[in-house]
N, C-alpha and C positions, 0 to 999 in steps of 0.2 A: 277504301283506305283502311289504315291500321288503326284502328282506336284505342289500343293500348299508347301508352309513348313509349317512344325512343328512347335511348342511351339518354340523348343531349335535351327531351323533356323531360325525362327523370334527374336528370342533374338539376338544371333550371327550376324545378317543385322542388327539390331540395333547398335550392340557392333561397326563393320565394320565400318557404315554411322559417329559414332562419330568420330572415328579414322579421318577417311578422310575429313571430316568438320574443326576439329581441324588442320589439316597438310595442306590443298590440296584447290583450286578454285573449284566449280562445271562447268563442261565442259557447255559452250555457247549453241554448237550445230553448223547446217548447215553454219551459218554465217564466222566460221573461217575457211571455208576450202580454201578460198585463202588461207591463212596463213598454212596451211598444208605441211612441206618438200615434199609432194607428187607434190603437183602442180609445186614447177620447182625443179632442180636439186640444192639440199644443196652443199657449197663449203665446201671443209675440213676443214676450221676453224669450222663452223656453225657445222658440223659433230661433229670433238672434244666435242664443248659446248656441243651438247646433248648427247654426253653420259658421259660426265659429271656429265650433269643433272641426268642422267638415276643412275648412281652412287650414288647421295647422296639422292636420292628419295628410291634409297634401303638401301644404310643406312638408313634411316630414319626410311625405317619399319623394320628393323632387330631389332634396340636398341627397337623400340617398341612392338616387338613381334607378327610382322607380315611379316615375309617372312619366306619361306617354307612350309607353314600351312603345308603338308602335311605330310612333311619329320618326320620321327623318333624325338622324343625329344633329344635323344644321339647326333643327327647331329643340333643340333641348330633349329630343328622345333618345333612343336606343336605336330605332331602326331593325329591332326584330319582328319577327314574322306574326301575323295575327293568333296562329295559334299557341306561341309564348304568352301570347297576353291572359286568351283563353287562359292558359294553365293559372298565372298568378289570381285571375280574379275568382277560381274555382281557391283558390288556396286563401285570398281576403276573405272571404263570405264565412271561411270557420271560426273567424273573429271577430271581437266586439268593436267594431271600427266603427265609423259614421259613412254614408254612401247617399249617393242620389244628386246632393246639390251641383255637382259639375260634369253631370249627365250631359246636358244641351254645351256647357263651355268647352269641354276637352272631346266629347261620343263627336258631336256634331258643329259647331261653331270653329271650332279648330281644324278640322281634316276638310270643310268647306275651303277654309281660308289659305289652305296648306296647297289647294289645288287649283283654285280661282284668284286667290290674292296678288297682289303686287308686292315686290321686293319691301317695300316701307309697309306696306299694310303686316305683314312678314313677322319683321323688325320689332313693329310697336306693337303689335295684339296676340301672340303665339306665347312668348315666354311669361306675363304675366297670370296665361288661364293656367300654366302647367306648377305655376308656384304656389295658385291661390290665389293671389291679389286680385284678380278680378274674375267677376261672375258674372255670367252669361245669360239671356233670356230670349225668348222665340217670338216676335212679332211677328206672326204668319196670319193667324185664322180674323175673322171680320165676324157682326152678325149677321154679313149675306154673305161671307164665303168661310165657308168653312170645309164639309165636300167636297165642294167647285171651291178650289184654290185659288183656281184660274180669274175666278169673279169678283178680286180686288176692287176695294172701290178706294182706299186712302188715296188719296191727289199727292204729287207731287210734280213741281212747275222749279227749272231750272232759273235761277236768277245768277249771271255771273258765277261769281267759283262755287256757289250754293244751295242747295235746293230745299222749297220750301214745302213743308209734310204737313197736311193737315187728317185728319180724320180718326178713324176708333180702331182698335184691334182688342181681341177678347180673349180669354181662356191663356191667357199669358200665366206662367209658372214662373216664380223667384223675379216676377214682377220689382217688388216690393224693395227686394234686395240688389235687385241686378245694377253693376257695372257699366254695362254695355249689351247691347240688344241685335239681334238678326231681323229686319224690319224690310219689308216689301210694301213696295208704292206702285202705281201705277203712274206712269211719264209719259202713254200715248195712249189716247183713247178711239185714235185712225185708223189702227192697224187691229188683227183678231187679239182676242184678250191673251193670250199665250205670250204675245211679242210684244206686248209692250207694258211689262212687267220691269221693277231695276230692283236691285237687289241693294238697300244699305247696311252701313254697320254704324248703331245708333250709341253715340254716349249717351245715358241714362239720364247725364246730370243738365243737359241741354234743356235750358226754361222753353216753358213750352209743353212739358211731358205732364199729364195728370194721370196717378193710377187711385184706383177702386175695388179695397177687395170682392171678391165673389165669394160667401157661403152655401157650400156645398152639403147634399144631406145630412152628410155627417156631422156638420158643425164647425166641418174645419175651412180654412179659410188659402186653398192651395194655388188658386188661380185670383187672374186679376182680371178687370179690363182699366184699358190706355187710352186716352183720350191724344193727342195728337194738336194741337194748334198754331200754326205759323210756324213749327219744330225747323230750325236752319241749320241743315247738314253739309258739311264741305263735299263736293263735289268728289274731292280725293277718299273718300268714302265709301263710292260705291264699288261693290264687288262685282268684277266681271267689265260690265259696259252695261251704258244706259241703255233703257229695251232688250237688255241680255243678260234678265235675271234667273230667266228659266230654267240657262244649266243649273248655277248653284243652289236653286233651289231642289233641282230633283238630288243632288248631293246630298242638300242637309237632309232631307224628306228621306232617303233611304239609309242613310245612318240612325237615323230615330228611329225608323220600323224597325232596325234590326237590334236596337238597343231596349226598345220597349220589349221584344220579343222572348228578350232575354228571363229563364225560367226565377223565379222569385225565389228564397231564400228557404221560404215557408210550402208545407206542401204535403204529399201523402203521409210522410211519418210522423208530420202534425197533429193531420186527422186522425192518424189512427191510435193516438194517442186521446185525442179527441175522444172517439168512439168508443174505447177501454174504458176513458174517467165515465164515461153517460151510460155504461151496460150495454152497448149496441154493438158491440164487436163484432158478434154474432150473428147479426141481423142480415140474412142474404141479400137483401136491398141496399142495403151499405155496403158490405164486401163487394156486390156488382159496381156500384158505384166507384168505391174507391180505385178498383181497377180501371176501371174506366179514365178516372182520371192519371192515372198513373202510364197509361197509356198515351192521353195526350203531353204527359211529360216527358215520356219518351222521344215521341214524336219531335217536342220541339229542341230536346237534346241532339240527336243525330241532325236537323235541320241547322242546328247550329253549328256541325259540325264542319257541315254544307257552304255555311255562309261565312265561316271563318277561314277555308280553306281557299274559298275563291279569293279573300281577303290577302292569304299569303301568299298567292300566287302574282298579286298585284294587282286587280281585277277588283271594280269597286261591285258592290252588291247589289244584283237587279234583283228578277223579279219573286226569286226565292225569300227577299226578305220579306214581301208581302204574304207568303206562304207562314213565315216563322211571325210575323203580324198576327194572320188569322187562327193561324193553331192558339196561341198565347191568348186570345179572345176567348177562346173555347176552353181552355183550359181555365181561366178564368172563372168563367158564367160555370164550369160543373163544381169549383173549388166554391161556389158560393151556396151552391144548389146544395152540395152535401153538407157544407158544415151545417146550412139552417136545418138541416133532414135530421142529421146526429142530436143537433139541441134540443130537437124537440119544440114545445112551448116556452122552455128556458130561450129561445130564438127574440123574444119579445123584450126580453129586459136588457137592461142597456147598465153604464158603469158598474160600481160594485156589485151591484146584484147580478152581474152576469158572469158566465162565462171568464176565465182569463181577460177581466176587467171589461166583456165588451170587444174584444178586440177583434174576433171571429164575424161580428155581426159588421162594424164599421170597415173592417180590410178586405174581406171575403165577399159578404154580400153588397153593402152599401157603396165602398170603393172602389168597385170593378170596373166602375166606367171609366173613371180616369184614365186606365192604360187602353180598354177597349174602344174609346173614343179619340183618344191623344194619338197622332199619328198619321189619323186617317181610318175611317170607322171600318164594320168589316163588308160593310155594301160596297165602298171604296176598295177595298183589297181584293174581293170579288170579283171587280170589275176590272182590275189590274193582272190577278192570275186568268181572268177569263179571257181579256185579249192580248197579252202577252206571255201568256203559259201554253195555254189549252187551242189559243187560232180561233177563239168566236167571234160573232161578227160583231161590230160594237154598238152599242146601243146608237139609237137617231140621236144627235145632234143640231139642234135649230139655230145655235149659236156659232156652229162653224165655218169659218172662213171670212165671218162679216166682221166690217168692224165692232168696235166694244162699243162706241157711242150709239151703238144700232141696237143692240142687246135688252130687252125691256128691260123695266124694272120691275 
């Protein structure tokens, strides 16, 4: 394909650039990344404010007719091609905007429900995530399934128009703040674990819900776990069909690899500004290095290319997104590897004593699991390009085909 644009996405970066001029600051650069929530841990006041921010920065582009590029015009989008979007969010990222919090509501919660949903499910949950009013969150992983997705254990026992959710889920994002939750139960424990999966869509505000931050190395506090007890879901809730959660979740699950995968803001000309301020410019070990990385940047550039094209062509994203998963991993774990190599022994000190307030050590080194772990680790994505890329054989399974109540624990 042509990696330049076109006529008609050089007009659209134009259209875009005006937009954001008119609404937005153009992003500094390396200079604010003391100022970066990365570099120490936001208090929950500071928390609240931004996604507040995050909030009226999407109003903002809703009234103006820029959120959802992608979505259906029915659903409050535009209905243009994936790679319009690409272009606008290459043209956001040069400014001082706020981003992240409606990653899971609009990337994944949304284009699930756009394709699984029912006309009322539709109706009532589509146009509020595109306005802001309401926030999204992932009820997926367990402390025994997390890998094995498959190895849900939350109960859920149909009662009349109801269904009652008892149990935990963990490593939950915007926990704390969310609206409304994407939450998988298990409804049959007869059949293999795969089939009897159901898919809900959880209001938050349902008694019953207890959440618990998780501190993380860094201090900060970005995930939760959920406790779950007697939670009573309407029936007209669930997505898809009861025991036929599977599809939408492999939906939400490759909308998220390919949004995680997505290259970071922050990056080689960071570094190498990094490396300039510490005297290490020079250093052939760092110069190897930063190409290096700047390789895997590449890499996940044209892979995005990849994965946005299949997008426009209408074609949801297989198992390339696992590819632009694992590259993003790796690029990751070298973008940590170097910045602690540039610091030196400065690598050791933490807030104002360090570095761009610390920031290098907590987002680079410290907080790389986050995205290398969120999604699906890279032993997971490994085993996905290996038997649906490459044709190897798949690993034993002792769990296949039997029922789940047969499954040890």
């Amino acid at each position: 394909m042509d990696f330049d644009d076109s006529p008609e996405e050089a007009a659209f970066r134009r259209e875009c650039r005006a937009f954001l001029e008119a609404h937005a600051r153009p992003r500094v650069g390396h200079e604010t990344l003391a100022d970066s929530p990365f570099a120490r841990p936001a208090t929950t006041a500071e928390e609240d404010a931004k996604i507040e921010e995050c909030k009226r920065w999407q109003r903002t582009k809703f009234d103006a007719g820029w959120a959802g590029l992608t979505w259906p015009v029915e659903y409050g989008g535009r209905g243009l091609p994936a790679l319009m979007a690409r272009v606008f969010a290459e043209e956001e990222r040069r400014f001082e905007v706020p981003f992240g919090h409606f990653a899971q509501s609009i990337g994944m919660a949304g284009p699930t429900i756009i394709e699984h949903g029912t006309d009322q499910q539709k109706a009532d949950l589509l146009e509020p995530m595109l306005t802001g009013e309401h926030l999204w969150c992932q009820l997926f992983s367990e402390p025994g399934a997390g890998s094995d997705l498959a190895g849900l254990r939350t109960s859920a026992i149909v009662d009349g128009d109801e269904i009652v959710v008892n149990g935990q889920k963990v490593w939950t994002s915007n926990a704390r703040e969310a609206d409304w939750g994407m939450l998988l139960v298990r409804t049959d424990i007869d059949v293999p674990k795969h089939r009897g999966i159901t898919y809900l869509l959880l209001d938050m505000r349902t008694p019953g819900i207890e959440i618990r931050p998780l501190v993380q190395i860094t201090g900060a506090a970005h995930f939760n776990e959920v406790f779950l007890t007697d939670v009573r879901v309407p029936v007209a809730n669930v997505l898809g069909s009861i025991n036929g959660g599977w599809g939408p979740i492999l939906s939400t699950l490759m909308s998220e690899r390919t949004g995680i995968g997505g290259a970071s803001s922050v990056g080689v000309p960071d570094l190498i500004e990094l490396a300039r301020g510490r005297g290490v410019l020079d250093d052939p070990t760092i110069r190897q290095d930063l190409m290096r990385l700047h390789g895997y940047t590449e890499t996940m550039r044209f892979l995005g290319y990849r994965v946005h094209t299949a997008a426009s062509r209408g074609e949801l994203p297989g198992p390339e997104s696992s590819v632009l998963k694992l590259a993003s991993s790796r690029r990751l774990e070298a973008m940590g590897n170097i910045a602690m190599a540039i610091l030196g022994p400065g690598a050791t000190l933490a807030g104002h004593d360090a570095v761009s307030g610390g920031f290098w050590q907590n987002f680079a080194f410290l907080g790389q699991w986050m995205a290398r772990i969120g999604g699906g680790t890279d032993a997971v994505q490994r085993n996905i390009i290996g038997d649906n890329v490459l044709g190897l054989p798949p690993e034993p399974r002792l769990d296949k085909g039997i029922p789940f109540r047969d499954i040890p624990t």
